[in-house]
C-alpha positions as CSV (number, residue, x, y, z in Angstrom):
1,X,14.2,-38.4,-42.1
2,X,17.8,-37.0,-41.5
3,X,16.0,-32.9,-41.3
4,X,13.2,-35.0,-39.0
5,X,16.4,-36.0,-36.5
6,X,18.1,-32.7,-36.9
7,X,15.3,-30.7,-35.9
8,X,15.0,-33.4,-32.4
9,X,18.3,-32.9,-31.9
10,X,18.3,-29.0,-32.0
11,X,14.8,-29.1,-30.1
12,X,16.8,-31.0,-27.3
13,X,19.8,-29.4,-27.5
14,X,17.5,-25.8,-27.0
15,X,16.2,-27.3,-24.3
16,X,18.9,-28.1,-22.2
17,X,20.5,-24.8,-22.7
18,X,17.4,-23.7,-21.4
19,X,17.3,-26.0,-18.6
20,X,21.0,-25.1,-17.3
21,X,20.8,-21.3,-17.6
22,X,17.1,-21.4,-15.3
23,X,19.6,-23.5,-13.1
24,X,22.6,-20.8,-13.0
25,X,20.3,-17.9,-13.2
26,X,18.8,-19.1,-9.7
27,X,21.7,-20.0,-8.5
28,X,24.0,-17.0,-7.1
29,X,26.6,-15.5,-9.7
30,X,30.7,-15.6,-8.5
31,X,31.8,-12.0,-8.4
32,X,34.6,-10.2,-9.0
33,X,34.0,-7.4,-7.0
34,X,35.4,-6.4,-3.8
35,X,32.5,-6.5,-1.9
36,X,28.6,-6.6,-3.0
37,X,24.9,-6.7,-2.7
38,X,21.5,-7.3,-3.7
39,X,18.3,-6.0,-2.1
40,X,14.6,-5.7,-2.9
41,X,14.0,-2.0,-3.2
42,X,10.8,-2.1,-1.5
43,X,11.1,-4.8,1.5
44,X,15.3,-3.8,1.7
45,X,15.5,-7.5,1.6
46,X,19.0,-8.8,1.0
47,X,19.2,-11.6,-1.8
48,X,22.6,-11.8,-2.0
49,X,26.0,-10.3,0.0
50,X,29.9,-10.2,-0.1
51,X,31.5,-8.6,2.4
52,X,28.3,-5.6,2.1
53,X,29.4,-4.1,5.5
54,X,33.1,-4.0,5.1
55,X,34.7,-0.5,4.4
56,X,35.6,0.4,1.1
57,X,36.2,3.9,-0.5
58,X,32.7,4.6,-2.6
59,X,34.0,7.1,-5.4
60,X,31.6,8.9,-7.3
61,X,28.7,6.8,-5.9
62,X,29.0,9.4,-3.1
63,X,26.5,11.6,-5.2
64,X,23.7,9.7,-4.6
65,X,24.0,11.1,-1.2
66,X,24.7,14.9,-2.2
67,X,22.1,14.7,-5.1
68,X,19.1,13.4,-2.8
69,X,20.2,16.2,-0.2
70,X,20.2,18.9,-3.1
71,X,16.8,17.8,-4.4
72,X,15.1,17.7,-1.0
73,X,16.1,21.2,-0.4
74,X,13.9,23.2,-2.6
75,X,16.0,24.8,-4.2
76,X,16.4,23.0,-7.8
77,X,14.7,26.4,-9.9
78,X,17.4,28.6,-7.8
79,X,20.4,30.4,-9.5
80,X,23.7,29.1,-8.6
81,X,26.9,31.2,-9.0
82,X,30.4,28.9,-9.7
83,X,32.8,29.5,-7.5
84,X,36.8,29.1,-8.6
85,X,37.3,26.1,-6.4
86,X,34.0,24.4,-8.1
87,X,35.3,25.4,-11.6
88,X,38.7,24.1,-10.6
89,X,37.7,20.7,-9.0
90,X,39.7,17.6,-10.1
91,X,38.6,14.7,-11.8
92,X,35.1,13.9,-13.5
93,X,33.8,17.3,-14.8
94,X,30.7,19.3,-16.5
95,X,33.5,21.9,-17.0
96,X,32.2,24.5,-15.3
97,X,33.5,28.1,-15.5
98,X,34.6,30.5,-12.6
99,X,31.3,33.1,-12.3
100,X,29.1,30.4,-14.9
101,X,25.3,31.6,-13.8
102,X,23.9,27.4,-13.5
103,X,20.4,26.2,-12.2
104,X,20.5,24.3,-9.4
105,X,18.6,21.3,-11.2
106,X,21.0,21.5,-14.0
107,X,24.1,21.2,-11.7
108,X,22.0,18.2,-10.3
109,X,21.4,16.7,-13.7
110,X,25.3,17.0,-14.3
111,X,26.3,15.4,-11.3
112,X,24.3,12.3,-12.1
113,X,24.8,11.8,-15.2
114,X,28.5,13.2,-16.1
115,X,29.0,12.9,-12.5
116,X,30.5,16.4,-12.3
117,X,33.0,16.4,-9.4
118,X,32.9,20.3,-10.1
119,X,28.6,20.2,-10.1
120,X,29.4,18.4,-6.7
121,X,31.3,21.2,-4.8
122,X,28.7,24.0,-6.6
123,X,26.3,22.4,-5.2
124,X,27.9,21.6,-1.8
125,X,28.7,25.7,-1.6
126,X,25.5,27.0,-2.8
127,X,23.5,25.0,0.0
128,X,25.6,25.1,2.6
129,X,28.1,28.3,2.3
130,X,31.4,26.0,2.3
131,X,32.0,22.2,1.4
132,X,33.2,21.2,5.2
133,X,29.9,22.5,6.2
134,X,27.8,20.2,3.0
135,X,29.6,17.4,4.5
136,X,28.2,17.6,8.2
137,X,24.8,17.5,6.6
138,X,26.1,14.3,4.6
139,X,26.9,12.3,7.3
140,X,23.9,13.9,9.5
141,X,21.9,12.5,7.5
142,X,23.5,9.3,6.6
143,X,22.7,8.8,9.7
144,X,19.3,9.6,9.8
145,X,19.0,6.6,6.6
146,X,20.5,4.1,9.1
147,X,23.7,4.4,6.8
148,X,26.5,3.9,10.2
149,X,28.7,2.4,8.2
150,X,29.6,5.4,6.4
151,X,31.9,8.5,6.8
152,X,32.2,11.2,3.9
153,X,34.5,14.0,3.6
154,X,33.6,15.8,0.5
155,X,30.3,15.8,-1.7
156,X,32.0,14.0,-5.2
157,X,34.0,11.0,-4.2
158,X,37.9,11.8,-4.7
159,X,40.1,9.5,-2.5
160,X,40.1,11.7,0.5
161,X,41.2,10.3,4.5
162,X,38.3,9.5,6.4
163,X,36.0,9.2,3.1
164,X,34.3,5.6,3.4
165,X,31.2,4.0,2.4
166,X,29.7,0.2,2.7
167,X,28.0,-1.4,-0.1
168,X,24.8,-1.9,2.1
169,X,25.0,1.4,3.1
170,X,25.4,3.0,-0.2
171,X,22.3,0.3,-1.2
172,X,20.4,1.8,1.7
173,X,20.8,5.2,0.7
174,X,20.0,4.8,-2.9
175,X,17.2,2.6,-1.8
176,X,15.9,6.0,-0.2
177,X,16.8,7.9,-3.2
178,X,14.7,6.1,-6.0
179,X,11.5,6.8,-4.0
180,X,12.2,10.7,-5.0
181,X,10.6,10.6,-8.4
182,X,13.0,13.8,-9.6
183,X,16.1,11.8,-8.5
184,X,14.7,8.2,-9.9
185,X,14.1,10.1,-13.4
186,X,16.9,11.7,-13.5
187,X,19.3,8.2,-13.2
188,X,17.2,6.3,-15.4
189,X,18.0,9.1,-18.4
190,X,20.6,8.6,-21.3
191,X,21.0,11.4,-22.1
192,X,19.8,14.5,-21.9
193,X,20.3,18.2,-23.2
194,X,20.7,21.3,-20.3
195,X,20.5,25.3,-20.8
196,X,24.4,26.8,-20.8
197,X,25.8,29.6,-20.8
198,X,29.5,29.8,-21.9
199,X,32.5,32.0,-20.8
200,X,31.5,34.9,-23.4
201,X,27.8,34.5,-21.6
202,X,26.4,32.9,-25.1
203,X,23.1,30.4,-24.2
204,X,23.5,27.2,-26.0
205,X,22.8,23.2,-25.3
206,X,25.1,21.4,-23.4
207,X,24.4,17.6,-24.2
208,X,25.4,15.6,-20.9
209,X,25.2,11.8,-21.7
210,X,24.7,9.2,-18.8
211,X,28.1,7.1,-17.7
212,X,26.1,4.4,-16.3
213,X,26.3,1.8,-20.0
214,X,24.3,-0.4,-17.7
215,X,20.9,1.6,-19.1
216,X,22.3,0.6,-23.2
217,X,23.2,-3.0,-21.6
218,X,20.2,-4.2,-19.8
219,X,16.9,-3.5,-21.0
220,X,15.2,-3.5,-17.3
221,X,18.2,-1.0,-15.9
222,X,16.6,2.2,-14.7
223,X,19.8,3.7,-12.5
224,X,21.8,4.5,-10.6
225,X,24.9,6.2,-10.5
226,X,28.8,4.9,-11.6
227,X,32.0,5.8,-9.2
228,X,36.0,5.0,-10.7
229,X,38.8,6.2,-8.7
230,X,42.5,4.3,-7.9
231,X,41.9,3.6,-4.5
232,X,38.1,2.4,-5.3
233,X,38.7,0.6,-8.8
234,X,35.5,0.3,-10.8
235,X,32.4,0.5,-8.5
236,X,28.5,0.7,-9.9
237,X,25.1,0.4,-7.8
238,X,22.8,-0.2,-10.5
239,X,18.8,-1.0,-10.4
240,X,16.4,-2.6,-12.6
241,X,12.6,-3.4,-12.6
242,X,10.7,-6.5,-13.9
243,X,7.2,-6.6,-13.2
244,X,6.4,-5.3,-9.8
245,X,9.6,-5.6,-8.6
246,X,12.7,-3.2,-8.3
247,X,15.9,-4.2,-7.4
248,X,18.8,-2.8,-6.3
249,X,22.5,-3.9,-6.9
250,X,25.7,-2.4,-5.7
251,X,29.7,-3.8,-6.9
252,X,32.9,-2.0,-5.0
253,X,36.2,-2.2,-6.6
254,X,34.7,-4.7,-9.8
255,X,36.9,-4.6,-13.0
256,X,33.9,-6.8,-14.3
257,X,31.2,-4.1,-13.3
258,X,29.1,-3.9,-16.2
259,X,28.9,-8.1,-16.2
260,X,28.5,-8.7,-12.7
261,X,26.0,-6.1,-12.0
262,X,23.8,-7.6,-15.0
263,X,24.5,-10.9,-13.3
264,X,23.5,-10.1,-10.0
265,X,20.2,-8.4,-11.5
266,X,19.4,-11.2,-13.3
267,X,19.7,-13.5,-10.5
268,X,17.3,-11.4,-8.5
269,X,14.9,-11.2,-11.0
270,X,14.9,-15.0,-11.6
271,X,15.4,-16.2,-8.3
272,X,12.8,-14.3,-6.5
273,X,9.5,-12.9,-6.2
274,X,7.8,-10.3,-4.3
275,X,4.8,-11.1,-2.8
276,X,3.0,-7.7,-1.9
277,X,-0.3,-7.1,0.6
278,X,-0.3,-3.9,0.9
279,X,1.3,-0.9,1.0
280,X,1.9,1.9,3.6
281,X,-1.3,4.0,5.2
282,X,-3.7,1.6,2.9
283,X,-6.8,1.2,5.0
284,X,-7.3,-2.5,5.7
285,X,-10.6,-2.0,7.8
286,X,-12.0,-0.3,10.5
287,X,-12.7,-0.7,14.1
288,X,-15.8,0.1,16.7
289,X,-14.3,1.8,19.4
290,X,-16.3,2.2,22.9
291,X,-16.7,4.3,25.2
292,X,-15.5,7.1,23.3
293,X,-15.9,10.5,21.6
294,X,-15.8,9.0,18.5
295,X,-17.1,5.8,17.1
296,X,-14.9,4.0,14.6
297,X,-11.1,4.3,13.5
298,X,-9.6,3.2,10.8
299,X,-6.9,0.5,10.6
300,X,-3.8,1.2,8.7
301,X,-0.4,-0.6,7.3
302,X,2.4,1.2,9.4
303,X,5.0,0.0,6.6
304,X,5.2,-1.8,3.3
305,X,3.4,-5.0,3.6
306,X,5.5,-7.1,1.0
307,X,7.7,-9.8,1.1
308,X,10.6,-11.4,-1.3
309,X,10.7,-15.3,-1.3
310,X,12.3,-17.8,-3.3
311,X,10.4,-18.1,-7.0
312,X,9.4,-21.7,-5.9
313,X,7.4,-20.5,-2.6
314,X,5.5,-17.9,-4.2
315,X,2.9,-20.2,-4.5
316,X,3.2,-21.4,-1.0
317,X,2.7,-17.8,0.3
318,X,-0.2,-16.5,2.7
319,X,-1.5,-14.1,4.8
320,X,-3.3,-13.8,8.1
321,X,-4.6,-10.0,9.1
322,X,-5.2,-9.8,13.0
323,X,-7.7,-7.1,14.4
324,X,-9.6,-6.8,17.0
325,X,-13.3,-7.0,16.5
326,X,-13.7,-3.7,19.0
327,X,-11.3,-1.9,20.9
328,X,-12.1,0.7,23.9
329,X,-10.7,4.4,24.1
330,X,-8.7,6.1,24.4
331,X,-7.1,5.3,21.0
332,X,-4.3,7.1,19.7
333,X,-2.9,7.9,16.0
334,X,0.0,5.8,15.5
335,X,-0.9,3.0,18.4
336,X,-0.6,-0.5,17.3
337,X,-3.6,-2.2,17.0
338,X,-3.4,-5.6,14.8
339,X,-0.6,-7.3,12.8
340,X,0.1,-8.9,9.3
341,X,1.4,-12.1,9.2
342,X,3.1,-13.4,6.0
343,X,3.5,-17.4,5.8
344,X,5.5,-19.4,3.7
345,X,4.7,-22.9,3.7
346,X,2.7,-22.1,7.2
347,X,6.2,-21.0,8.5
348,X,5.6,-17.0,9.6
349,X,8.1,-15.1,8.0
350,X,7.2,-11.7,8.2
351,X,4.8,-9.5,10.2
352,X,3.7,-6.2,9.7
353,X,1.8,-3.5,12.6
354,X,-1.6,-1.9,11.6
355,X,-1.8,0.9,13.2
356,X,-4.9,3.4,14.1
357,X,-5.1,6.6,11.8
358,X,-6.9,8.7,14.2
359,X,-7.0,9.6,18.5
360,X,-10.2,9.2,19.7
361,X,-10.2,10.4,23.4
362,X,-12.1,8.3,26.1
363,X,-15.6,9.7,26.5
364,X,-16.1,11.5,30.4
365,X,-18.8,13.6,31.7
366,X,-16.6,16.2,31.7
367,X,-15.3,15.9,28.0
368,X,-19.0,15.0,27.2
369,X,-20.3,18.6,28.3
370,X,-17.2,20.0,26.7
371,X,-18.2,18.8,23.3
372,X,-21.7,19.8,24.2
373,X,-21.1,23.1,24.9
374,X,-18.6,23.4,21.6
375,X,-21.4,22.2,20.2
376,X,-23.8,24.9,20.9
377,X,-21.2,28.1,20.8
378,X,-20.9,26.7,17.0
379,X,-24.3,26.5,16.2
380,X,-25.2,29.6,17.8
381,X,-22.7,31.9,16.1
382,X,-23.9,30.5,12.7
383,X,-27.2,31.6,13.8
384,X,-25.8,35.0,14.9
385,X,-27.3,35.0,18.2
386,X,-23.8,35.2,19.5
């Protein structure tokens, strides 16, 4: 009888710890960070925020934004020469030499995961002959990622005037970043073993382990990048997966980093779902077009069609696809031609622009006997009459 009531009581007791962590793992964790956020890495949905657009200096998470601009240059398999101001570079290091003879991937691999301040101003030099000139592409194209919050003055994240970052903005950027499959595989690597050559010009392994603890911590973590300076205090955008859903979170000045960041993930993951339709240029029908040169288009998603709702609506969640049942030329590539609606709970929440994959010009007597005559040049060459 008494092992009969122990065994209810510890059945009970289970669960109601179960019970209150479903009901603090949906509700939003208190930080310790500076400022913060959360976002869906596919919809750049924000699930949570604190203070995600006020100024803070970024650190080392600066080389997301010098790594993603030395992958998409095409240069990874080139040679890269070390300068004495790379070699020399303060702070967080691959220790380079002065004349070291380093791939540009390696340098790429070191700046992620050792997050080599000296891998930083290599690569900074190699691309763009100086570091003040790597940094006008930096901002150029932070700009180009919608990232206006930002300024950066140098490629590695040392406390520098004028060097400033936003959490949504570095979230932004690294939300860009992961959909590079070199740069995502990269982050989500422990460790990893690169090609060296040492001062006496000896090949041997270097063995360059990942700073980001949050891929031993959390089984779902797959990134991103770590950044610890005095002015910026502990900072860490981190990202996980569960399912079909990525998430992305980012913690400024955070002595509880590791903890929060875990946190924040979880709370994502618990909290929400993502609901997806379809995804970009998927062909969701096609249209009868008259009255011109051709006779059908097809009808594409112009972005991502996905939504993030609360766990408890996912259920509640549906979709209406608009499209014309014909539509007269001319047509153009690119012209909105229907819309995706997501509901929750018949509330719209979303929409989404299909969009036609090809131009089809209006048909005219003139463009008719055009096309005719193309016509018959073609054919007749292939016979060799002409």
């Amino acid at each position: 009888m008494l092992i009969q009531w122990a065994c209810k009581i510890m059945l009970l007791f289970c669960l109601l710890f179960g019970f209150l962590t479903s009901i603090a793992s949906s509700s939003p964790p208190k930080l310790e960070a500076q400022a913060a956020i959360l976002i869906d890495a596919k919809t750049g949905q924000i699930l949570y925020e604190k203070n995600s657009h006020v100024r803070n200096a970024p650190a080392s998470t600066t080389k997301v934004l010098t790594a993603i601009i030395a992958i998409e240059s095409g240069q990874l398999d080139e040679e890269v020469k070390v300068s004495s101001r790379a070699a020399n570079t303060a702070g967080s290091s691959m220790h380079l030499s002065t004349g070291q003879l380093i791939s540009m991937r390696e340098l790429v691999i070191g700046l992620l995961l050792r997050s080599g301040n000296d891998a930083a101003v290599a690569i900074a030099e190699h691309l763009a002959g100086s570091v003040e000139n790597f940094v006008t592409l930096m901002n150029n194209k932070a700009q180009l990622l919608d990232a206006t919050g930002s300024h950066f003055a140098n490629p590695h994240g040392l406390t520098a005037p004028n060097h400033y970052s936003t959490a949504f903005d570095l979230a932004w950027i690294t939300k860009y970043a992961l959909t590079n499959p070199i740069f995502s595989t990269i982050v989500n690597t422990r460790q990893t073993n690169i090609e060296w050559l040492d001062k006496k010009g000896k090949e041997h392994d270097q063995s360059l382990k990942n700073t980001n603890k949050l891929l031993w911590l959390l089984e779902e973590a797959d990134g991103v990048k770590t950044g610890t300076t005095n002015q910026a205090g502990p900072c860490l955008i981190a990202s996980a997966t569960r399912g079909n859903q990525r998430l992305i979170a980012v913690v400024l000045h955070d002595h509880s980093r590791w903890y929060d960041s875990m946190q924040l993930l979880k709370y994502g993951f618990d909290a929400f779902e993502l609901y997806e339709y379809a995804s970009k240029d998927d062909v969701v029908g096609s249209i009868p077009v008259e009255g011109g040169l051709g006779s059908i288009i097809d009808a594409v998603v112009s972005s991502n069609a996905s939504v993030v709702v609360p766990a408890s609506d996912y259920e509640h969640v549906s979709i209406s696809v608009n499209l014309p049942e014909k539509i007269n030329a001319p047509v153009y590539q690119g012209q909105k031609i229907g819309e995706i609606v997501f509901f929750v709970n018949q509330q719209a929440v979303k929409t989404v622009d299909i969009t036609s994959a090809q131009t089809i010009e209006e048909r005219t007597h003139s463009k008719t006997l055009l096309r005719y005559l193309l016509r018959t040049f073609h054919l007749l060459s292939n016979w060799g009459v002409l």
